[in-house]
N, C-alpha and C positions, 0 to 999 in steps of 0.2 A: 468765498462761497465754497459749499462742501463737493468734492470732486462725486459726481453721479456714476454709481454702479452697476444702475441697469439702464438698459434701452427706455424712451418714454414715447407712448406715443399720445398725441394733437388730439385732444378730445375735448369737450364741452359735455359734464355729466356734472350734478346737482349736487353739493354738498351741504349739509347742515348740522353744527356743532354746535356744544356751550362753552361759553368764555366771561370772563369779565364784566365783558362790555353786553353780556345775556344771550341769547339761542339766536345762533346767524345761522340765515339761509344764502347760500352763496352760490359759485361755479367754479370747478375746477378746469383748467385749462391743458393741464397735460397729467397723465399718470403712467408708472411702472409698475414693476412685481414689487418695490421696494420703497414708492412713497406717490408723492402728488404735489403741482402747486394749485395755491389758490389766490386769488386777487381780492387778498387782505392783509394787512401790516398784523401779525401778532408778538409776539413775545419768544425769545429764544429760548427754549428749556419748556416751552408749557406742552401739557399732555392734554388729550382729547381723544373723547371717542366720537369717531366720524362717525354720519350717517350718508353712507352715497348711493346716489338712485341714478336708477336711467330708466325718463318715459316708460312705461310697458310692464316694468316690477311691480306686482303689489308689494312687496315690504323690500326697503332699502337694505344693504348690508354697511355693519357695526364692525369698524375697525379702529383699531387704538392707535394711536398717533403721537410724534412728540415734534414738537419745530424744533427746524435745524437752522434754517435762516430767516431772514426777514427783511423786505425792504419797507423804505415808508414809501407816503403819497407826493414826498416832492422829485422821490425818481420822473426822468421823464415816461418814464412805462405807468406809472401808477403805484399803489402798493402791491405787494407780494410776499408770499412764505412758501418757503419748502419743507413739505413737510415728512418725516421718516415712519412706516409703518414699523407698530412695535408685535410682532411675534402671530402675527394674522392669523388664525382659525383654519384647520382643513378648508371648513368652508368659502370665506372670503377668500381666502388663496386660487380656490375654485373659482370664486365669484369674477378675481380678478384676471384669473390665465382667460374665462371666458370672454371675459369684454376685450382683453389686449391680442389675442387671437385674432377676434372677430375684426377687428380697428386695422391689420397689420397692413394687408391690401387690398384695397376695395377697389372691383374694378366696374364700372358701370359704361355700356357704351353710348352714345351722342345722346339719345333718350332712350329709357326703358320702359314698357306698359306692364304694369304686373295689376293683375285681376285676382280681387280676395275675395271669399265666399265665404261668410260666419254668422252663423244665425241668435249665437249671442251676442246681444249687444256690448259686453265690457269684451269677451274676447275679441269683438269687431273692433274696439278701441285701441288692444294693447298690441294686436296684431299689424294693425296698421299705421299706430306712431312708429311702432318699430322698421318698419321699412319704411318711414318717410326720417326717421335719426339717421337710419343706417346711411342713406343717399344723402345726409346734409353734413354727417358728422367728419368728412373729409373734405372732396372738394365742391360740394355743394352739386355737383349731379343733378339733372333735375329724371324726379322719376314719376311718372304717369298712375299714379294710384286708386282705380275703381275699388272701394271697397264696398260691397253691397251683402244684406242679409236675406233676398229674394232670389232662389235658383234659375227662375226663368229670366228675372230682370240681370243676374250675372250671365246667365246663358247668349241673351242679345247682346249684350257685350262680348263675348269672345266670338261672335260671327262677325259681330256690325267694322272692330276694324283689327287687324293684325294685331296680337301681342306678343311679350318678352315671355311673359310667366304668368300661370294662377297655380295661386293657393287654395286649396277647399277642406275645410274642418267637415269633417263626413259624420261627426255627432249630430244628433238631433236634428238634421235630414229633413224636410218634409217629405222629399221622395226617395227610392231608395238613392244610395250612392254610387251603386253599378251602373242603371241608368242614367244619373246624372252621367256617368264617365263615359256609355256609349254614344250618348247623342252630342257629346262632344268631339270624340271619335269621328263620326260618320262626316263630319263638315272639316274637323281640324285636325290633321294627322299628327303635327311637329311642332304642337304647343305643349312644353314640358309643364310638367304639375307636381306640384307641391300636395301631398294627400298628407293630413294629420287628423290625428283622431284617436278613441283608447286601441288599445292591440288588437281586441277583438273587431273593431267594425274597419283600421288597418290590415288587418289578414287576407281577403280577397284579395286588395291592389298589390299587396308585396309579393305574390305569387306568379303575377302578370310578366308574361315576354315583351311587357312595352319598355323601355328603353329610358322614356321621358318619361315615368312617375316614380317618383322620389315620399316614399313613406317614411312618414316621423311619430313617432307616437308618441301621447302625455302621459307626465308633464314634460313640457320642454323647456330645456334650460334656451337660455337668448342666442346663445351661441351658435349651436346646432340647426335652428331655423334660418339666421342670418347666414351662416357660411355658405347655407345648400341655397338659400336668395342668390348673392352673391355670386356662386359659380357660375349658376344658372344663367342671370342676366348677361356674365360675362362670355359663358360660350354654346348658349345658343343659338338658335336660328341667326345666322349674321343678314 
């Protein structure tokens, strides 16, 4: 087996190629800056362009591949290949320092409550497989996740019981978003928040002497949301 270059780290992300045997959907088990396996026997020397997803992307990123090794199905592990990226794109390269960043340490404490407010319903979706990957794609973590698209129905939730974190998408708003931020203020001092939105409806909170609001503006890559999750859960309010 071929001596590994790069560090890999423990992930479950979605792969889907053509081969052979026709268009396999599958799951990679561990990836680098320099390749992936996946729990398939293929052929040593075949080339492929991968497509890998993680929950929350709309479109996968396309990286070209070639197998380096291969085990079959009578290993006792099952089948496997290792696979070598061929010459990655600026972007996939990006794609891949984002996800392997994000993966490195993930620290979450006993449980985490994190409170999301998105009043689109796909970004209510991608926002919140995305913090429920992030807490499974290690050591299983278990994390507390209200995700609601009703300001007032997220409002009783961050009085009714203690939380780690909320998120709040401040586009498309039914009320403004300063409001929202003060009557959460006036009850909850030292619950950090996550404020994402375009720059300009972001402007207001980044100007803020609060300490705990953390502005992110779109588009966001995965990374940049997950890391400032991440910190968050791990060293706030103990």
């Amino acid at each position: 087996m071929i001596e590994r270059r790069h560090l890999r780290q423990q992930l479950m992300l979605k792969v889907e190629f053509d081969d052979m045997a026709g268009f396999r959907s599958n799951y990679l088990t561990d990836l680098s800056e320099g390749g992936l396996r996946v729990n398939a026997e293929l052929q040593v020397g075949q080339r492929f362009t991968l497509h890998i997803s993680f929950l929350g992307f709309v479109e996968p990123i396309q990286i070209e591949a070639v197998v380096k090794w291969s085990l079959s199905a009578t290993e006792p592990d099952g089948p496997a290949a290792g696979l070598a990226f061929v010459n990655p794109s600026p972007e996939a390269h990006g794609w891949l320092t984002d996800i392997l960043d994000t993966s490195t340490e993930i620290y979450v404490r006993d449980r985490s409550r994190v409170l999301l407010l998105e009043v689109e319903p796909f970004l209510l979706d991608v926002y919140g497989q995305e913090v429920r990957n992030w807490a499974e794609l290690r050591d299983g973590m278990p994390v507390d996740l209200v995700a609601l698209r009703d300001p007032a129905a997220w409002l009783e939730e961050v009085f009714r019981a203690p939380a780690t974190l909320g998120i709040i998408d401040v586009d498309d708003l039914p009320i403004p978003s300063l409001e929202l931020y003060e009557r959460i203020r006036a009850d909850v001092a030292e619950l950090p928040l996550i404020v994402i939105g375009s720059r300009a409806n972001v402007a207001p909170f980044a100007t803020m002497p609060d300490e705990l609001v953390f502005c992110l503006c779109k588009p966001l890559r995965f990374g940049v949301l997950m890391n400032t999750v991440r910190i968050l859960t791990h060293d706030s309010v103990k």
